[in-house]
C-alpha positions in Angstrom: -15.5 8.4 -30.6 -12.3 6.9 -29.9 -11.7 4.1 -28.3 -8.7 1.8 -26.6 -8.4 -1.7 -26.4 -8.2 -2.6 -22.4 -5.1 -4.6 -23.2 -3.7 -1.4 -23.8 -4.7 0.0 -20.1 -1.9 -1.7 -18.5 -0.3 -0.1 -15.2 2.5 -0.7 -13.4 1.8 -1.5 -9.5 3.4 1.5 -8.5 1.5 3.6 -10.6 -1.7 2.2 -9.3 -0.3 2.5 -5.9 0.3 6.3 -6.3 -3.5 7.4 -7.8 -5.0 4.6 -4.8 -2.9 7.1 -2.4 -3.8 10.4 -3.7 -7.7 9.3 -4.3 -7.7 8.4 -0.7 -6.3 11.4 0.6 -8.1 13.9 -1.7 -11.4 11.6 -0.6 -11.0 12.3 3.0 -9.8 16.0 2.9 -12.4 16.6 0.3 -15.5 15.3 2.4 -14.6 16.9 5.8 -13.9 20.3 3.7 -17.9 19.6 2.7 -18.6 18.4 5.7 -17.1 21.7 7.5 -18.9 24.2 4.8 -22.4 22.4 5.5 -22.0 22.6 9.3 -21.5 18.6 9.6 -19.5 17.3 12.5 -16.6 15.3 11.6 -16.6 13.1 14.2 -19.7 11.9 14.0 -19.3 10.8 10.6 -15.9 9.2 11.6 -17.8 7.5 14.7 -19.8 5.9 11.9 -17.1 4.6 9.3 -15.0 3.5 12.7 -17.9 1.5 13.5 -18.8 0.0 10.3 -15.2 -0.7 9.3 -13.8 -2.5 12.4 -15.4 -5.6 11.2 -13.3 -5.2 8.5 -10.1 -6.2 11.0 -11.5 -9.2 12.0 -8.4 -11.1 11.1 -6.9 -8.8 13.4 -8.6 -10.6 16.8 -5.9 -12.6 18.5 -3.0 -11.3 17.2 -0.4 -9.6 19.2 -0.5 -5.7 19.5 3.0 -5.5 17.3 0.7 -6.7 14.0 -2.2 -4.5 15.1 -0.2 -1.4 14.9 1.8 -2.6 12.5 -1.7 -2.7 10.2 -2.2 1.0 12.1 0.9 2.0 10.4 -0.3 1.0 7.1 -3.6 2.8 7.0 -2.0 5.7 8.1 0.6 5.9 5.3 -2.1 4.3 2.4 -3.7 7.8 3.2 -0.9 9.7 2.6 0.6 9.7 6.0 3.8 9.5 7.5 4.7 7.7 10.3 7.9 8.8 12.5 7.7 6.2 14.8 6.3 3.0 16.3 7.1 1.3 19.4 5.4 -1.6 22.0 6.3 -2.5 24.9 4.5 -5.3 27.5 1.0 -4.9 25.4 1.5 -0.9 24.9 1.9 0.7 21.2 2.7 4.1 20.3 2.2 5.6 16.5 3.7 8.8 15.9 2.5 10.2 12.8 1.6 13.4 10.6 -1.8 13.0 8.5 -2.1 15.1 6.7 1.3 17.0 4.9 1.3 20.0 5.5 1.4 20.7 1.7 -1.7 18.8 1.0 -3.2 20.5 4.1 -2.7 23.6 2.6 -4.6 23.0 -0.2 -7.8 22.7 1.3 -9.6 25.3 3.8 -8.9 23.4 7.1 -6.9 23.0 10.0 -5.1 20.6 11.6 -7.3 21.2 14.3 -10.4 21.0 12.4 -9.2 17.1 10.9 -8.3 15.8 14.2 -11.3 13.8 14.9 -10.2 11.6 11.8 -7.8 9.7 14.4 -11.1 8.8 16.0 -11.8 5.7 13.5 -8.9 4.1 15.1 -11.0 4.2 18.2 -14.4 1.5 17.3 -11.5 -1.0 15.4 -9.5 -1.1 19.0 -12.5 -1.4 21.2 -13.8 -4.3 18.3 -10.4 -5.8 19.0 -10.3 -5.8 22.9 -7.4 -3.2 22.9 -7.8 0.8 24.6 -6.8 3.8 22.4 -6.1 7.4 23.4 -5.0 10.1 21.2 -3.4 13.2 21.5 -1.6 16.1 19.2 1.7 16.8 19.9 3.8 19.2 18.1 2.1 19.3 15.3 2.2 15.2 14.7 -0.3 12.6 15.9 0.0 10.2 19.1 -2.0 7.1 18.8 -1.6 4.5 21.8 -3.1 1.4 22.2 -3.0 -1.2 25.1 -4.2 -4.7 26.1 -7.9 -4.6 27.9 
């Protein structure tokens, strides 16, 4: 058996950034695909991880909306997203984004339809927070807003 030294295992940040991004995508596409096939509904399982990860943006209370989406902003993208735009406005916020590609869509068996719900974990984190969130689809891209309870 072969073997390499650790000290030998060295990555450059980018590099660890790119596999962090790719695992997480292929993560989440990967278990709503066996989710889908099983009969499973997505957004109960997204209800659940909202839930348990809005403690995780604790250090989110009491900042102003502008750093909560901001931190929006970079979930989306360290998931592979893209966002097109962000904008608040007297304690409104607006994400415009497309989660999934369309190429890495295409490589599993579901729709954009069918992976909605994922916006859903946004929802628990805001209500944790003391903020409102809708969603809608428009045009193909994702419309998150949030607001000041």
């Amino acid at each position: 058996m072969r073997r390499t030294d650790a000290a030998g295992l060295e990555f450059a940040p980018d590099e660890v950034a790119s596999a962090s991004l790719d695992n997480a995508l292929w993560w989440i596409l990967e278990t709503a695909g066996f989710m889908k096939e099983r009969g499973i509904d997505l957004a109960d399982w997204i209800s659940y991880v909202g839930d348990r990860h809005a403690l995780g943006w604790e250090e989110m209370r009491g900042k102003d909306l502008h750093d909560f989406a901001r931190q929006v902003c970079l979930e989306i993208v360290s998931c592979g997203g893209r966002i097109d735009s962000m904008r608040e406005d007297e304690g409104k916020a607006e994400i415009v984004s497309v989660w999934p590609a369309e190429e890495d869509l295409a490589d599993t068996h579901l729709t954009r339809d069918e992976i909605a719900p994922i916006h859903g974990i946004f929802e628990p984190i805001a209500r944790y927070l003391g903020w409102r969130y809708s969603f809608e689809v428009l045009e193909g891209r994702w419309v998150l807003r949030f607001e000041g309870s």
